[in-house]
C-alpha positions as CSV (number, residue, x, y, z in Angstrom):
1,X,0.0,0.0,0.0
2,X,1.7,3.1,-1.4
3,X,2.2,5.9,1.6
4,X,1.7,9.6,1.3
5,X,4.3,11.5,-0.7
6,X,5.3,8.3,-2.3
7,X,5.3,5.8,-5.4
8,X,6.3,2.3,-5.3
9,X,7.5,0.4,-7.9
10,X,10.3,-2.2,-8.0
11,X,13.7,-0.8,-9.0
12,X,14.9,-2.5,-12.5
13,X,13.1,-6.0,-12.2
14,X,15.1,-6.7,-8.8
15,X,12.0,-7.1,-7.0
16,X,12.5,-4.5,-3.8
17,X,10.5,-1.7,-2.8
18,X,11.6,1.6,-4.1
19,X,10.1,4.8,-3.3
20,X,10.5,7.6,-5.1
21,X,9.4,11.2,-3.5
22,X,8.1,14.5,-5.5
23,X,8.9,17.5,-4.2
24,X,9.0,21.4,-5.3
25,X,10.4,24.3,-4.2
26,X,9.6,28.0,-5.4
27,X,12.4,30.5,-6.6
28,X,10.7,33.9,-6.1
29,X,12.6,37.2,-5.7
30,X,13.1,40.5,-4.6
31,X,14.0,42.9,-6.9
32,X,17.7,42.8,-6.1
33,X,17.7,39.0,-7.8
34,X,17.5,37.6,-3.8
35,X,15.9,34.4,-3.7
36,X,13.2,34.2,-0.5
37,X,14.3,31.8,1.6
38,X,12.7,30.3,4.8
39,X,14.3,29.4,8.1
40,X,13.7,25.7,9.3
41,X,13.2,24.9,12.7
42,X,16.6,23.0,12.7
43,X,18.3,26.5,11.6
44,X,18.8,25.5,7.9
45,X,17.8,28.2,5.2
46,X,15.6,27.0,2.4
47,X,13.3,28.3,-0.5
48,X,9.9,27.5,0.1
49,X,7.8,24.2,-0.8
50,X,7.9,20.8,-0.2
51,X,6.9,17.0,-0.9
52,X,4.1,16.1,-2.6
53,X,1.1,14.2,-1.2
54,X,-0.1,11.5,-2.7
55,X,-0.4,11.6,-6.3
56,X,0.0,15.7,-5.8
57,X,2.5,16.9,-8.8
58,X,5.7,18.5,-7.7
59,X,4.0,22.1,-8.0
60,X,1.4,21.9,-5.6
61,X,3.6,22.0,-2.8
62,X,5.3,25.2,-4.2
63,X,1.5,26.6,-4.2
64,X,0.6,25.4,-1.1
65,X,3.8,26.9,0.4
66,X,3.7,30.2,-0.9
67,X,0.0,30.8,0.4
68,X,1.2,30.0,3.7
69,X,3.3,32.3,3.7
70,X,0.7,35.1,2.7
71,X,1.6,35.2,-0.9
72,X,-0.5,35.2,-4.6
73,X,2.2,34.5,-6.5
74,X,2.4,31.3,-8.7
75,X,4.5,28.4,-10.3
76,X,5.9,29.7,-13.4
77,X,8.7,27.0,-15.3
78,X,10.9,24.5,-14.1
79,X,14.4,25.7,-13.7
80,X,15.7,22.7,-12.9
81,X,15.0,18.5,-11.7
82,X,17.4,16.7,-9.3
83,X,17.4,13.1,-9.1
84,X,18.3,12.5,-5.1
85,X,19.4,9.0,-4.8
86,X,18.9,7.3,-1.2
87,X,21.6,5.5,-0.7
88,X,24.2,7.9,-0.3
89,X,21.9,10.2,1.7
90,X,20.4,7.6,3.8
91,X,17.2,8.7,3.1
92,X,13.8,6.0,2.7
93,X,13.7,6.7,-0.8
94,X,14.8,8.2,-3.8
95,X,13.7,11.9,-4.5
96,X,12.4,14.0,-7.7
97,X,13.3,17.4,-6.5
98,X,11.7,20.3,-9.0
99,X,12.7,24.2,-8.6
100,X,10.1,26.8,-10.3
101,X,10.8,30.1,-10.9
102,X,8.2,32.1,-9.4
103,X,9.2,35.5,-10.6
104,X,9.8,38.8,-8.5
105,X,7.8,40.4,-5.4
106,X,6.2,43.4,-5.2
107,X,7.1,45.8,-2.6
108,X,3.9,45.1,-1.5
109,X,3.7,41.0,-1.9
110,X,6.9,41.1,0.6
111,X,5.1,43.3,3.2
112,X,2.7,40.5,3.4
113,X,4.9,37.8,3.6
114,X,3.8,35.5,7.1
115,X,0.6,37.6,7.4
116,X,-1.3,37.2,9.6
117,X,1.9,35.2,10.8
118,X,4.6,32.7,9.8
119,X,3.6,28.7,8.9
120,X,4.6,26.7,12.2
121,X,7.6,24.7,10.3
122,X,8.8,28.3,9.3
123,X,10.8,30.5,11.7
124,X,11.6,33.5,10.3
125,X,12.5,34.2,6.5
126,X,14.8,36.5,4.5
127,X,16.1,37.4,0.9
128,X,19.7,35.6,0.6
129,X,22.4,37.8,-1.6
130,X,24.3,34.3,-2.9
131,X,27.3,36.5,-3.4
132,X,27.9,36.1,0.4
133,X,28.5,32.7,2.6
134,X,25.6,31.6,4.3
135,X,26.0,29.1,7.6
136,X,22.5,27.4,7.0
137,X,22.6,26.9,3.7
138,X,23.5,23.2,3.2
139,X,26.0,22.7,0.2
140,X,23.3,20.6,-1.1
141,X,21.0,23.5,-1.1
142,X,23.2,25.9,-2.0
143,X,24.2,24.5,-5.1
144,X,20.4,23.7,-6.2
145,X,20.8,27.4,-6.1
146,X,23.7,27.8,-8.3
147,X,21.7,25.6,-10.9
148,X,18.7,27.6,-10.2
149,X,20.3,31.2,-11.0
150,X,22.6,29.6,-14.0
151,X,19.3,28.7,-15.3
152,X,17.6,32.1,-15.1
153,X,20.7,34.0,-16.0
154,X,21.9,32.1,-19.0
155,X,18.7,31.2,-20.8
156,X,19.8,27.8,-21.0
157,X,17.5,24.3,-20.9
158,X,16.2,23.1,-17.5
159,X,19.3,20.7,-16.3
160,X,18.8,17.4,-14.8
161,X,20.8,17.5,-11.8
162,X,22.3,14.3,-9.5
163,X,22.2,15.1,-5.4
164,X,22.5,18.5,-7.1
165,X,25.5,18.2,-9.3
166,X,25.1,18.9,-12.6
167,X,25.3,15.7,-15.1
168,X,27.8,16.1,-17.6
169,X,28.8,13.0,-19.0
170,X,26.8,10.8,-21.0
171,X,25.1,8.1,-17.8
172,X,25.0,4.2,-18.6
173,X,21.3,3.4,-18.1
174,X,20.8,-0.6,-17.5
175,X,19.3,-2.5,-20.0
């Protein structure tokens, strides 16, 4: 019996359980460029979203997300998919991670932000200037973000990232 936020399948004909998570995660801005991230209750900076339930698609938790935190704005295109793989994170199950760019906030839109007042799983939020270090930003996250803004600055296609490193070389795919 599948669980929420998850699809099962058997991986390549081997006849274990795999699941594989959806999640999405909304790139909105300032006018400065500043991606709005939200601060976790374990301290680590994030953009907003998360995983999907059920059969949800990846952009319904960027929606959902976003009205929590007092905002109209919505989904606009995939900047980029990573492919997290479990095993090296230790995770239940392998993940589908999608970014959409959700444009730039008002003046306005930002004065709203956590009105009436933040999401419980949200602490506090802020626009990040990725020029700078920042301690919770996980290197996992942060270069998600790399991808993200390469993606918005050069024009180029969506990549298909792997625990968020870009794929460069042709991958063996088993028969």
């Amino acid at each position: 019996m599948a669980t929420e936020g998850t699809v099962h399948g058997t991986a390549h004909g081997r006849g274990h359980d795999t699941r594989l998570r959806l999640s999405g995660q909304a790139f909105v801005t300032n006018n400065q460029g500043h991606p709005l991230m939200v601060t976790r209750p374990s301290g680590e900076l994030e953009l907003p979203g998360g995983v999907a339930v059920g059969e949800e698609p990846a952009l319904q938790p960027v929606a959902y997300h976003l009205r929590r935190l007092g905002l109209t704005t919505r989904p606009g295109p995939v900047l980029l998919v990573d492919h997290v793989e479990a095993t090296p994170l230790g995770a239940v199950g392998d993940r589908l991670n999608f970014i959409f760019g959700c444009g730039e906030l008002s003046p306005g839109e930002i004065a709203s932000i956590g009105s009436p007042k933040l999401p419980d799983d949200v602490t506090s939020w802020q626009f990040v200037d990725l020029k700078y270090f920042h301690a919770g930003i996980t290197p996992y996250h942060r270069r998600c973000l790399d991808a993200a803004v390469a993606t918005l600055t050069s024009g180029a296609r969506t990549p298909y990232l792997r625990n968020a490193l870009r794929i460069s070389a042709q991958l063996s795919v088993p028969a």
